[in-house]
C-alpha positions as CSV (number, residue, x, y, z in Angstrom):
1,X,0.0,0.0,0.0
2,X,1.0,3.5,-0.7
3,X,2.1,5.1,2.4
4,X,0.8,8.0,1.5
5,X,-3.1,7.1,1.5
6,X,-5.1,8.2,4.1
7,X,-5.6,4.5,5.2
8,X,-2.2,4.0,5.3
9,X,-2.0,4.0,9.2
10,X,-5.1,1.3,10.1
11,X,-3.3,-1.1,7.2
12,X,-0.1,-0.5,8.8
13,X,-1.5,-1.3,12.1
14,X,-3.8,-4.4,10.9
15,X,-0.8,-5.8,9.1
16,X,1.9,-5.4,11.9
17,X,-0.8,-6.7,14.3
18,X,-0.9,-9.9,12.2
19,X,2.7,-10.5,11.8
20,X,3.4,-10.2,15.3
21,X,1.2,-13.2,15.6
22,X,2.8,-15.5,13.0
23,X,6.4,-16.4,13.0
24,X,8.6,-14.6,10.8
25,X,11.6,-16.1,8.8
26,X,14.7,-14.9,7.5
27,X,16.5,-16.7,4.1
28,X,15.0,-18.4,1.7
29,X,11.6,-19.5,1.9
30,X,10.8,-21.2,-1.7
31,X,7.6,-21.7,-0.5
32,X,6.5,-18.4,-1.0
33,X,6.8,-18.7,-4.8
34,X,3.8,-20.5,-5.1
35,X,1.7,-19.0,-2.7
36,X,-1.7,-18.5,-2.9
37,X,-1.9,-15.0,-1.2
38,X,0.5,-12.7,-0.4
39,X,1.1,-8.7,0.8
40,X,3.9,-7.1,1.9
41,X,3.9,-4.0,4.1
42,X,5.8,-1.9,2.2
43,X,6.3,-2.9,-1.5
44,X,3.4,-2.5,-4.5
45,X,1.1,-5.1,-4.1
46,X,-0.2,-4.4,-7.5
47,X,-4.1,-4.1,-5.8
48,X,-6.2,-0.8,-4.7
49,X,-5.9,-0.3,-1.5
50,X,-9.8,-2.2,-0.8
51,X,-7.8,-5.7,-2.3
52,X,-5.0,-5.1,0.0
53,X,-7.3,-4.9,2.9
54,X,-9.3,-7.9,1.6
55,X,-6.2,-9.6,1.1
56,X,-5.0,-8.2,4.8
57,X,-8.5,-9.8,6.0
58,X,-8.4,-13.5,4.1
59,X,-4.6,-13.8,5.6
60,X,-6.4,-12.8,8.9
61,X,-9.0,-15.3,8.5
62,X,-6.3,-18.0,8.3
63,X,-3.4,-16.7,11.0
64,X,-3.2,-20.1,11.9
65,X,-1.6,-21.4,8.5
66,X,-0.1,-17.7,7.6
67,X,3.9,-17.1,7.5
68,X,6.2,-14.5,7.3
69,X,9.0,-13.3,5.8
70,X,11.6,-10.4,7.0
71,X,13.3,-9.2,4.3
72,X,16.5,-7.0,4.7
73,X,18.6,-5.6,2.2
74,X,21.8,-3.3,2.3
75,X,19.2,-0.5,1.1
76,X,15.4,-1.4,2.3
77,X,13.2,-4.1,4.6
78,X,9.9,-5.3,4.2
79,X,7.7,-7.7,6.1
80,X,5.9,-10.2,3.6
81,X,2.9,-12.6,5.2
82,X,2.0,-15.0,3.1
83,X,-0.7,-18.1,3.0
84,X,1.4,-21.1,1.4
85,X,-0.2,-23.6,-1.2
């Protein structure tokens, strides 16, 4: 989501929310590849902001089977949370 739209801070908040409760994972996950749904915190998720809090909602929905991934980089980070196949 665009940090920059005005419901930037409740997606922000719903999506940290959710990845605090799921364990995240550093390195390679090739999982994640074929996942069925995924959204990352900070990167284009290529969906108006009403699919990325649909999407937000469905990974919700299934926190159970939901995983993350913390990626760092010498020049960003993001948080992906992702529902495997």
């Amino acid at each position: 989501m665009n940090i920059e739209d005005p419901r930037w801070e409740e997606y922000e908040t719903k999506f940290r929310d959710l990845a605090e409760r799921v364990p995240l994972q550093k390195g390679p996950q090739p999982e994640l590849a074929s996942a069925k749904l995924f959204l990352c915190l900070y990167g284009d998720n290529a969906m108006s902001p009403e699919q990325e809090f649909d999407a937000l909602n469905r990974l919700e929905k299934a926190a159970d089977s939901v995983r993350g991934a913390e990626i760092l980089t010498a020049y960003w980070e993001d948080i992906l949370l992702y529902l495997p196949n």
